[in-house]
Backbone as CSV, one residue per row, in Angstrom:
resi,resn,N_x,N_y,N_z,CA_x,CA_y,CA_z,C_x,C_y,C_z
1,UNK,4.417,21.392,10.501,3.314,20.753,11.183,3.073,19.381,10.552
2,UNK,2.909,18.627,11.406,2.881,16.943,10.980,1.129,17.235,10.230
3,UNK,0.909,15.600,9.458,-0.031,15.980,8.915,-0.764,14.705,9.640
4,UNK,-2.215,14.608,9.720,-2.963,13.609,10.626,-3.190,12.610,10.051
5,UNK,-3.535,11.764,10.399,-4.502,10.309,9.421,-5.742,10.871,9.472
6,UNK,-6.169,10.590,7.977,-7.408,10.431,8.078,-8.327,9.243,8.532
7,UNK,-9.570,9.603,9.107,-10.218,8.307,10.166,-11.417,7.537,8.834
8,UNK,-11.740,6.406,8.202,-12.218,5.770,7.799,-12.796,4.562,8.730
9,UNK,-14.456,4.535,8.939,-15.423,3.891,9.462,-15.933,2.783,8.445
10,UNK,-15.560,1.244,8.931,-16.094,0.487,8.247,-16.776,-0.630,8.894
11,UNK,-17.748,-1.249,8.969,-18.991,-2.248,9.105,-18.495,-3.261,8.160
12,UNK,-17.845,-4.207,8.584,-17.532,-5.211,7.702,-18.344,-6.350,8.165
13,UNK,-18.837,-6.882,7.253,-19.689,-8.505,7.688,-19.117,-9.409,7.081
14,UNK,-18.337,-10.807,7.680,-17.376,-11.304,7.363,-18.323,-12.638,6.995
15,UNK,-18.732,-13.678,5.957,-19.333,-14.602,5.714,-17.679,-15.797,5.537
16,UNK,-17.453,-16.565,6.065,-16.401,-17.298,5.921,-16.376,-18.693,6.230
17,UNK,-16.944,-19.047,5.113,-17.283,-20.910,4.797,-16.095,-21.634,4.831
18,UNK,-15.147,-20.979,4.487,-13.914,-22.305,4.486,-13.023,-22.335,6.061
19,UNK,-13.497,-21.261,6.805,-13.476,-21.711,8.411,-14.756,-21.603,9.609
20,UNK,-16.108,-21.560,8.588,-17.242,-21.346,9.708,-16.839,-20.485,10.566
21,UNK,-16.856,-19.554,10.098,-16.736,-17.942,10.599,-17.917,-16.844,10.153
22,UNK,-18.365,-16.346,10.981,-19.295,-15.688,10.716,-19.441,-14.387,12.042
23,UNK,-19.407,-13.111,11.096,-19.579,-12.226,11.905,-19.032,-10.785,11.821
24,UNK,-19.801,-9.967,12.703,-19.665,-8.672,11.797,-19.019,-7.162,12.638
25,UNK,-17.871,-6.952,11.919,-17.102,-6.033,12.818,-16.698,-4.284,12.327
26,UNK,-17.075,-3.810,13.512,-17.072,-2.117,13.415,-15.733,-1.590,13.505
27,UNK,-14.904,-1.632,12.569,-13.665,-0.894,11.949,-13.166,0.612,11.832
28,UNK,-12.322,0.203,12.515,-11.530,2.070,12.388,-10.811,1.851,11.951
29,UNK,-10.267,2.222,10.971,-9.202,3.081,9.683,-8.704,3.821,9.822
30,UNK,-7.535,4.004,10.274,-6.374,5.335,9.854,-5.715,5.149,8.778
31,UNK,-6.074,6.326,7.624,-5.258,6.226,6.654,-4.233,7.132,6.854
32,UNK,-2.877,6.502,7.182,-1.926,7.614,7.173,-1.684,8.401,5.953
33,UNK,-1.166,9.430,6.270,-1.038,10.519,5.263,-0.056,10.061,3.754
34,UNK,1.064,8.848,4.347,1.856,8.388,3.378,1.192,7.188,2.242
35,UNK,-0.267,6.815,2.837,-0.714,5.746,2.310,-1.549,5.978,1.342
36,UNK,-2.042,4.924,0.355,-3.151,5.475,-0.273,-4.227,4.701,0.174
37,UNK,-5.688,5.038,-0.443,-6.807,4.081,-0.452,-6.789,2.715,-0.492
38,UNK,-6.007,2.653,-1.824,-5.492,1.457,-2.130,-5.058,0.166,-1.161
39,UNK,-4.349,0.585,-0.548,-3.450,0.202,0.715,-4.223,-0.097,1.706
40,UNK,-5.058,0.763,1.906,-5.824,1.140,3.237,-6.600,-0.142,3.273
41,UNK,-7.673,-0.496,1.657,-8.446,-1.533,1.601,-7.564,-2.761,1.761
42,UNK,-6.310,-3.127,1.237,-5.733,-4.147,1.107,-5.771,-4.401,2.314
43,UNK,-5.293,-4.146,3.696,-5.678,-3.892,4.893,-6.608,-4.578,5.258
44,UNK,-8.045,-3.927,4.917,-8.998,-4.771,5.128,-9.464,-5.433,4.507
45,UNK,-9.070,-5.876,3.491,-9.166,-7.188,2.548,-8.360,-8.769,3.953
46,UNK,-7.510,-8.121,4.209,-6.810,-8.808,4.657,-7.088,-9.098,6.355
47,UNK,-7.901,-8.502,6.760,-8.409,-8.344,7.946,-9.729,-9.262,7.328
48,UNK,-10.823,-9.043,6.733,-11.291,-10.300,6.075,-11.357,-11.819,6.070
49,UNK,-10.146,-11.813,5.156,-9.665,-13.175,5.063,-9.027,-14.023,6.290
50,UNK,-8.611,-13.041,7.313,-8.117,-13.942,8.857,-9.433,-13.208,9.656
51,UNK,-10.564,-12.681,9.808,-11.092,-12.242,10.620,-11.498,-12.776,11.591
52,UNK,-11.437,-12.586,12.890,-11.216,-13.220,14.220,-11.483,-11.833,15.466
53,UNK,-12.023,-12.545,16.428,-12.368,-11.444,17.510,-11.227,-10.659,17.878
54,UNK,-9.781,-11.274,18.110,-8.524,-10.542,18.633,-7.683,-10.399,17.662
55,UNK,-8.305,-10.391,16.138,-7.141,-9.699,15.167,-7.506,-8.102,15.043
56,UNK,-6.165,-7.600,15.097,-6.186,-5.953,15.348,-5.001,-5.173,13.841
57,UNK,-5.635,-3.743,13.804,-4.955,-3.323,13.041,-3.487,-2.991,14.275
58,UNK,-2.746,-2.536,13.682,-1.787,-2.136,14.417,-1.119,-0.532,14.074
59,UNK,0.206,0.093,14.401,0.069,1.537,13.949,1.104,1.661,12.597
60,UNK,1.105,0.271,11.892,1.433,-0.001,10.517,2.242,0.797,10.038
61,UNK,1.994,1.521,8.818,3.393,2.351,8.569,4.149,2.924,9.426
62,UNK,3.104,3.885,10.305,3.344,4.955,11.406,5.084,4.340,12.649
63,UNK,5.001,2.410,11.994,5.767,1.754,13.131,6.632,0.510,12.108
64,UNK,7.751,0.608,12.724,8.722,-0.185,11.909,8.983,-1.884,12.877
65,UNK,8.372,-1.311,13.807,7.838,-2.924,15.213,7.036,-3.754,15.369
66,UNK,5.798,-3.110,14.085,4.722,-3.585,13.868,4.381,-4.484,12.634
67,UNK,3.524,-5.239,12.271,2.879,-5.399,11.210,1.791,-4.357,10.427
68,UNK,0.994,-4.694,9.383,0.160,-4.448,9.472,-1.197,-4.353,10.434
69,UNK,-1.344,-6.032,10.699,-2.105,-6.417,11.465,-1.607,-7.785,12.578
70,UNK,-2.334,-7.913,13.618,-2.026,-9.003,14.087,-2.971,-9.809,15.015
71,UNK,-2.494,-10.764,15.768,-3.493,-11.440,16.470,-2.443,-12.409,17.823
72,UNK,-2.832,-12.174,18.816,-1.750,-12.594,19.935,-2.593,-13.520,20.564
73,UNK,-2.469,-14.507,21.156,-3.259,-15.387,21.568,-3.200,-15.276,22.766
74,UNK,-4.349,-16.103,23.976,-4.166,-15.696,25.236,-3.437,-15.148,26.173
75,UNK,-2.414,-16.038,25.576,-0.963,-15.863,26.806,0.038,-14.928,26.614
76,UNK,-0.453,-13.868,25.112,0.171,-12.679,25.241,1.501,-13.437,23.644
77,UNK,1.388,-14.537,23.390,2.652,-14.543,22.675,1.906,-14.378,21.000
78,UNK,2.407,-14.245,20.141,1.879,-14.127,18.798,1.490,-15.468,18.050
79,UNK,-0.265,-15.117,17.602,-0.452,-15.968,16.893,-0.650,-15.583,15.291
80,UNK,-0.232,-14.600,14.692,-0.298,-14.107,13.639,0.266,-12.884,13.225
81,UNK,1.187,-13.078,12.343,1.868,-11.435,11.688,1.515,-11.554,10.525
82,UNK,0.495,-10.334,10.099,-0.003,-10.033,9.014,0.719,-8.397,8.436
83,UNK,2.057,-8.372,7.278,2.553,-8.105,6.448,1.835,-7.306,5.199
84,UNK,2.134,-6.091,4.770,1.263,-5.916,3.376,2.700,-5.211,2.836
85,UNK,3.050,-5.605,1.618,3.977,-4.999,0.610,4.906,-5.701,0.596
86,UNK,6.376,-5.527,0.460,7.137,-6.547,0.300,8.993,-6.602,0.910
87,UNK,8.190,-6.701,2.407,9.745,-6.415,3.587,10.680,-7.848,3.383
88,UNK,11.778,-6.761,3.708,13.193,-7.113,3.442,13.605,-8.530,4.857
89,UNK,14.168,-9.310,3.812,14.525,-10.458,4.630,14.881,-10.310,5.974
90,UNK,15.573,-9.660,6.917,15.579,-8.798,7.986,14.159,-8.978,8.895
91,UNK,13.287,-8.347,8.297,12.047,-8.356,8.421,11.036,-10.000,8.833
92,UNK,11.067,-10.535,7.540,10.705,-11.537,7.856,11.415,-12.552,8.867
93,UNK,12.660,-12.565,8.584,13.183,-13.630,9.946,12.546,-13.150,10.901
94,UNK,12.252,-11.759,11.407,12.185,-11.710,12.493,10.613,-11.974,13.207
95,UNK,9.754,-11.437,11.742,7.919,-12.112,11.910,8.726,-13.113,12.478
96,UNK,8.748,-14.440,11.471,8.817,-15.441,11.640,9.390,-16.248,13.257
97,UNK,9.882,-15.418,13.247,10.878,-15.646,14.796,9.815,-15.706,15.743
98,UNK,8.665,-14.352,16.032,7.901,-14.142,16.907,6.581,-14.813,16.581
99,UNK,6.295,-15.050,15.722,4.332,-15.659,15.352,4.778,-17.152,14.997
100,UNK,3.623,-17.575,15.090,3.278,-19.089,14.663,2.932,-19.051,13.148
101,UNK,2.596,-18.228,12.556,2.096,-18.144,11.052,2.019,-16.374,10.602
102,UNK,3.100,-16.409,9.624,3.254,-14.745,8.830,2.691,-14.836,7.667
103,UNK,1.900,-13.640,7.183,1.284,-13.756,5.909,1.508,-12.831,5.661
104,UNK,2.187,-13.080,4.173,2.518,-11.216,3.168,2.240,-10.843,2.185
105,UNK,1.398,-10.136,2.278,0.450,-9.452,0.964,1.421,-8.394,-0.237
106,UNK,1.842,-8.886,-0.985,2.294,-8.511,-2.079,1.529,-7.529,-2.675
107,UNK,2.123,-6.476,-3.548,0.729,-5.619,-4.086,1.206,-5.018,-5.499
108,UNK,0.858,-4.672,-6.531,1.717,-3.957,-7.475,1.749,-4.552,-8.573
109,UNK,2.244,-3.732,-9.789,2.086,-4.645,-11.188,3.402,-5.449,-11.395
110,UNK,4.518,-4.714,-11.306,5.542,-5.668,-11.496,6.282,-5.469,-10.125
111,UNK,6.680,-4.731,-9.239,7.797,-5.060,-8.750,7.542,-6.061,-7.419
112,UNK,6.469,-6.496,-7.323,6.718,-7.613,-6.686,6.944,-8.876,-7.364
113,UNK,7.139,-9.076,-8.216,7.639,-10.324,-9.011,9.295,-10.003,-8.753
114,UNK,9.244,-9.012,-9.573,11.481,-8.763,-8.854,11.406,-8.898,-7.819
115,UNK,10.908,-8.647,-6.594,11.048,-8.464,-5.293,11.114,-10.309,-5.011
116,UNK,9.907,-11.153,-5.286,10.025,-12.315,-4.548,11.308,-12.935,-5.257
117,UNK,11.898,-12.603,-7.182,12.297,-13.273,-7.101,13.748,-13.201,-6.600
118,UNK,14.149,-12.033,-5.674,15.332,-11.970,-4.707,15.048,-12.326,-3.386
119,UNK,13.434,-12.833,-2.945,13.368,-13.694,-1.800,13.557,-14.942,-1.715
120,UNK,12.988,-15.310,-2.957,12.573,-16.720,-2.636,13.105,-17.790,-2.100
121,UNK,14.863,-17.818,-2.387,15.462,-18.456,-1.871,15.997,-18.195,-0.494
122,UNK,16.091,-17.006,-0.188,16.120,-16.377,1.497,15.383,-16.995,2.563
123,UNK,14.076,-17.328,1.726,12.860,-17.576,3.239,12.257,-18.767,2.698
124,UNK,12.936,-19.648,2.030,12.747,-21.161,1.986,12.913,-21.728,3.330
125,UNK,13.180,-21.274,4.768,13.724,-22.516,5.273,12.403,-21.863,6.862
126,UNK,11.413,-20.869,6.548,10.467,-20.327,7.333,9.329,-21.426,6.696
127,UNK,9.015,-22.293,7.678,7.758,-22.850,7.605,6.228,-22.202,8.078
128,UNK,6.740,-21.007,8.440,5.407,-20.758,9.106,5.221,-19.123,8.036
129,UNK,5.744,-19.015,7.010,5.248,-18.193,6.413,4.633,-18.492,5.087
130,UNK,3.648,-17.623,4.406,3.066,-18.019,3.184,2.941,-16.106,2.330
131,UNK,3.124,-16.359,1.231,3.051,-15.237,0.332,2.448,-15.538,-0.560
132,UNK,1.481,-13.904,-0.645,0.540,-13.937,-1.604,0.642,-12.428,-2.403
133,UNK,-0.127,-12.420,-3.892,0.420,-11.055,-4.786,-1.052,-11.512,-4.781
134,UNK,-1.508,-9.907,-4.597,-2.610,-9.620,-5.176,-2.737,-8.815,-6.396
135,UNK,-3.328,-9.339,-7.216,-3.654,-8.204,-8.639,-3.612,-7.187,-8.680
136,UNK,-3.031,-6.614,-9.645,-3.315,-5.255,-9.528,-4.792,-4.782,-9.857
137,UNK,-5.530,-5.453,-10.264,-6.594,-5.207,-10.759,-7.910,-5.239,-9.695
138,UNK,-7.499,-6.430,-8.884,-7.886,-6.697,-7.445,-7.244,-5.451,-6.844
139,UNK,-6.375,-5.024,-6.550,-6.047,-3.733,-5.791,-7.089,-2.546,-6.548
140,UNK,-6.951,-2.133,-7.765,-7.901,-1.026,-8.141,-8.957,-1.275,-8.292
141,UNK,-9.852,-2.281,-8.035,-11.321,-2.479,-7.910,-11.036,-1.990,-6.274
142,UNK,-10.628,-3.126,-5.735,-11.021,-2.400,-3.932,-10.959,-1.035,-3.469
143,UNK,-10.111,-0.436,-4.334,-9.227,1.077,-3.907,-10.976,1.385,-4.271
144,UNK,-11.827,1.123,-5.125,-12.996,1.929,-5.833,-13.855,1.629,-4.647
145,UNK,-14.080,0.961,-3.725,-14.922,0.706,-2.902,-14.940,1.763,-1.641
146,UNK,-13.625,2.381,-1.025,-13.613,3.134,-0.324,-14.053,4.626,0.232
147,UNK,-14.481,4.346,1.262,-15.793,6.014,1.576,-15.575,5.849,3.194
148,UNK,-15.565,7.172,3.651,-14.949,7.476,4.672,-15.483,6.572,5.871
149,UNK,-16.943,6.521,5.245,-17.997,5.078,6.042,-18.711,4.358,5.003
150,UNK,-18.216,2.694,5.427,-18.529,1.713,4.593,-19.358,0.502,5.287
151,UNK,-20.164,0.352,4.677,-20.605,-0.943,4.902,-20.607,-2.035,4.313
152,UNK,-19.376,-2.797,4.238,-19.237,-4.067,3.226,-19.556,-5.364,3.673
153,UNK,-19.497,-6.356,2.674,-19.721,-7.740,3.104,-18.499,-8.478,2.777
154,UNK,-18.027,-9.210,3.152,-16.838,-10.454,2.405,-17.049,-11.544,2.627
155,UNK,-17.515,-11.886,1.436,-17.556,-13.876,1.633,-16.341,-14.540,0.910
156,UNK,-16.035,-15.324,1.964,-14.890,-16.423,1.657,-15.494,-17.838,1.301
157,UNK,-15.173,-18.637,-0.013,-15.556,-19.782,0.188,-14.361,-20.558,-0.640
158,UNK,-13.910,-20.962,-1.023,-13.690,-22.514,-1.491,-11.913,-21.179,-1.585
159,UNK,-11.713,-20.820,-0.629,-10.745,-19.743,-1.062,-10.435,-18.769,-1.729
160,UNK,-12.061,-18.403,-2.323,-11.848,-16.978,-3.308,-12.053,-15.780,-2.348
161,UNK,-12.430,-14.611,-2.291,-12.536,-13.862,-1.750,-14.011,-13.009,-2.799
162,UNK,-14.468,-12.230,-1.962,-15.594,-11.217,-2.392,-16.022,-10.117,-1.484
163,UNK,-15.579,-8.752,-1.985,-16.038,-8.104,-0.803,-16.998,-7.058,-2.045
164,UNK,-17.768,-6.509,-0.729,-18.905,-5.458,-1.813,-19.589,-5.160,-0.782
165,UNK,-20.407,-3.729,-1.404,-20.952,-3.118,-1.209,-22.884,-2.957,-1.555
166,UNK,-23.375,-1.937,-1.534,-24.915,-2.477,-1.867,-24.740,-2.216,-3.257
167,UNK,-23.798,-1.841,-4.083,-23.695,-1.629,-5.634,-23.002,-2.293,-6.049
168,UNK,-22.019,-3.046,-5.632,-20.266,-3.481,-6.302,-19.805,-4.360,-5.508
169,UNK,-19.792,-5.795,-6.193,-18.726,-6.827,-5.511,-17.502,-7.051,-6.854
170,UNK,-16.672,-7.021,-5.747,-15.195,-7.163,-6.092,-14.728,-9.346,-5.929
171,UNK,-14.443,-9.502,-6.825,-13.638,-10.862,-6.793,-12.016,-10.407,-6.655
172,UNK,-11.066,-10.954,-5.361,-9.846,-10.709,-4.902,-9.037,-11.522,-5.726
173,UNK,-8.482,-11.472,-6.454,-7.388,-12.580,-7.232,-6.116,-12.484,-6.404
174,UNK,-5.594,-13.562,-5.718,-4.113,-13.122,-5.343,-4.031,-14.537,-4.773
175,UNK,-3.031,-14.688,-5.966,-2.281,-16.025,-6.297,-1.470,-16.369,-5.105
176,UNK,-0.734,-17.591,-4.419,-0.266,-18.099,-3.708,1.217,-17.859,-4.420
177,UNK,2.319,-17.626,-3.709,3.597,-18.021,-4.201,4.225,-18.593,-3.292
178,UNK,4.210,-18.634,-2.557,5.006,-19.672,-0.925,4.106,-20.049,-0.253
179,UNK,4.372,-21.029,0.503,4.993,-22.114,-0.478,4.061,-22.968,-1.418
């Protein structure tokens, strides 16, 4: 017997000064069974930081066609492939092929450092992608924030990140590496 996702309810209020964005969105969460918490938040860390009326989760692990997340613009063609972990060149040509701008969330203590440094020279010649490693430390603070229903805030300003709760704000560290 297959095993289900669990459903996670989140109220995110998005404060976002470095694009005058403002506004607050009722989130469904499937944590697949293969994923952790961890993951789940990075997700919406990252849903956050691009938050927009037509960015959507997608069926992420569950799909090898998908991103994490994305955002298609009127006319149906892609305006955003949002990436979490660290896919194989394969992969990215092919974001890159379909969106105007790919973003890939790195995660982990070390092996994304080995990992980019067998990309880096692969996806030098993608202008429309950018990579980012988030802390591990930034990953296990957020993983601490998660409850089956959440009500968080995230303010973006001068490019830091902050998400929290009515007890606990988290500062996101996750350095730029491309370009």
């Amino acid at each position: 017997m297959a095993l289900k996702a669990t459903i996670y309810k989140a109220e995110l209020t998005v404060s976002d000064m470095d694009r005058d964005y403002y506004a607050t969105h009722e989130l469904t969460l499937a944590l697949h069974p293969s994923e952790t918490e961890s993951r789940m938040m990075l997700r919406l860390m990252a849903f956050a930081l691009h938050a927009h009326e037509d960015l959507a989760f997608t069926r992420g692990i569950s799909s090898t066609e998908e991103p994490d997340l994305w955002r298609h613009n009127p006319d149906g063609t892609l305006a955003l492939w949002i990436e979490l972990g660290m896919p194989d060149e394969k992969r990215l040509r092919k974001a890159c092929g379909l969106a105007e701008q790919v973003l890939v969330y790195c995660y982990g203590p070390r092996a994304p450092r080995v990992w980019w440094e067998s990309m880096a020279n692969k996806v030098h010649r993608f202008d429309n992608l950018t990579v980012r490693h988030v802390a591990a430390d930034s990953e296990t603070a957020l993983a601490g924030l998660a409850q089956r229903s959440m009500r968080l805030q995230a303010m973006i300003q001068d490019g830091q990140l902050w998400i929290g709760d009515d007890s606990r704000n988290v500062e996101v560290d996750r350095p730029q590496w491309y370009p």
